[in-house]
PLY file of the C-alpha trace (Angstrom):
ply
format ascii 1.0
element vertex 83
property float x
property float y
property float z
element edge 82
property int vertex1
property int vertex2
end_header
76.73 96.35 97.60
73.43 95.87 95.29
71.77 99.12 97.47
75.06 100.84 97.33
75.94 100.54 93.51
72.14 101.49 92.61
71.82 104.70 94.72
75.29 105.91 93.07
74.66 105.09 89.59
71.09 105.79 89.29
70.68 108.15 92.02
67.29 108.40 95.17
64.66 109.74 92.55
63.85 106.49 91.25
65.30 104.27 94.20
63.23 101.91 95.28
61.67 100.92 91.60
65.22 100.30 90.29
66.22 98.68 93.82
63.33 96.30 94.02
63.70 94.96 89.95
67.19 94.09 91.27
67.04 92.91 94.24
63.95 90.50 92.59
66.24 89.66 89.70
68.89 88.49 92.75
66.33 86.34 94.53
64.83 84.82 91.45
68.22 83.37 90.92
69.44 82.50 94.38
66.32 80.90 94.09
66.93 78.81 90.83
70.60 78.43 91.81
70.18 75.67 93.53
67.44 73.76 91.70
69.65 73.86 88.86
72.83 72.60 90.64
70.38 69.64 92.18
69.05 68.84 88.23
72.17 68.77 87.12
73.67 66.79 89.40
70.45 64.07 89.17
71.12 64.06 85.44
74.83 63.49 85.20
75.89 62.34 88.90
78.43 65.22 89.51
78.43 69.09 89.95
81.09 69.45 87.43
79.02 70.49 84.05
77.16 73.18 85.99
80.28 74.31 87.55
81.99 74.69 84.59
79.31 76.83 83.61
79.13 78.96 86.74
82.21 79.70 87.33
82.86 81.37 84.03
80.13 83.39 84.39
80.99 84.36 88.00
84.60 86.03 86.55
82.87 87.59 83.57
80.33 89.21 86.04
83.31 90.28 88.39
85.13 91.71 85.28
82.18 93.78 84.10
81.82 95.17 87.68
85.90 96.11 87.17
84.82 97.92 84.20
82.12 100.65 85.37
83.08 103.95 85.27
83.24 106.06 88.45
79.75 107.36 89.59
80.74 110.79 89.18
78.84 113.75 91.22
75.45 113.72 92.22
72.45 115.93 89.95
72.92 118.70 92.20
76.68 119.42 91.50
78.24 118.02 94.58
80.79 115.47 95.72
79.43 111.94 96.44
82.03 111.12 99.01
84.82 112.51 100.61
86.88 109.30 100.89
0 1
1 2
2 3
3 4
4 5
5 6
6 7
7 8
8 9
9 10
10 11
11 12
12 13
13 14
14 15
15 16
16 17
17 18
18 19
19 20
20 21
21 22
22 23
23 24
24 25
25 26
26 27
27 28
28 29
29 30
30 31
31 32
32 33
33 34
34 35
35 36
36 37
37 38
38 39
39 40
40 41
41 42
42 43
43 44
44 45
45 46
46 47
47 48
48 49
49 50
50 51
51 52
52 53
53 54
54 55
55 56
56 57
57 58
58 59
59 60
60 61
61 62
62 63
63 64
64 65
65 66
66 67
67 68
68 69
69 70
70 71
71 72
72 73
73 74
74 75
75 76
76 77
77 78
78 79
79 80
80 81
81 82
């Protein structure tokens, strides 16, 4: 979905720049992810706190994707898809 959503809303010129930042961004924090979740839980004995956290954050995220706009037509002037 990540390569997908980038080459619609910010089109092939500048692909694999914007593509890589975001992709990194995405494995920094599957890589934190769990280091948190494992502090947390060593601090307080339950997943609960951080999971109160996340899961707020996982709706607002899923809203915000709800609320871009259609990607429109490519630069040159032409439909995107057909479906």
């Amino acid at each position: 979905m990540l390569a997908y959503l980038t080459s619609r809303y910010f089109g092939l010129r500048c692909f694999a720049q914007i593509f890589s930042t975001l992709f990194a961004a995405v494995m920094i924090a599957m890589g934190l992810g769990p280091l948190a979740f494992g502090a947390v839980f060593d601090a307080t004995g339950s997943y609960i706190a951080v999971l109160a956290i996340g899961a707020p954050i996982c709706l607002v995220a899923s809203g915000l994707v709800l609320l871009l706009s259609p990607y429109g037509q490519r630069a040159r002037g032409g439909q995107v898809s057909l479906t």
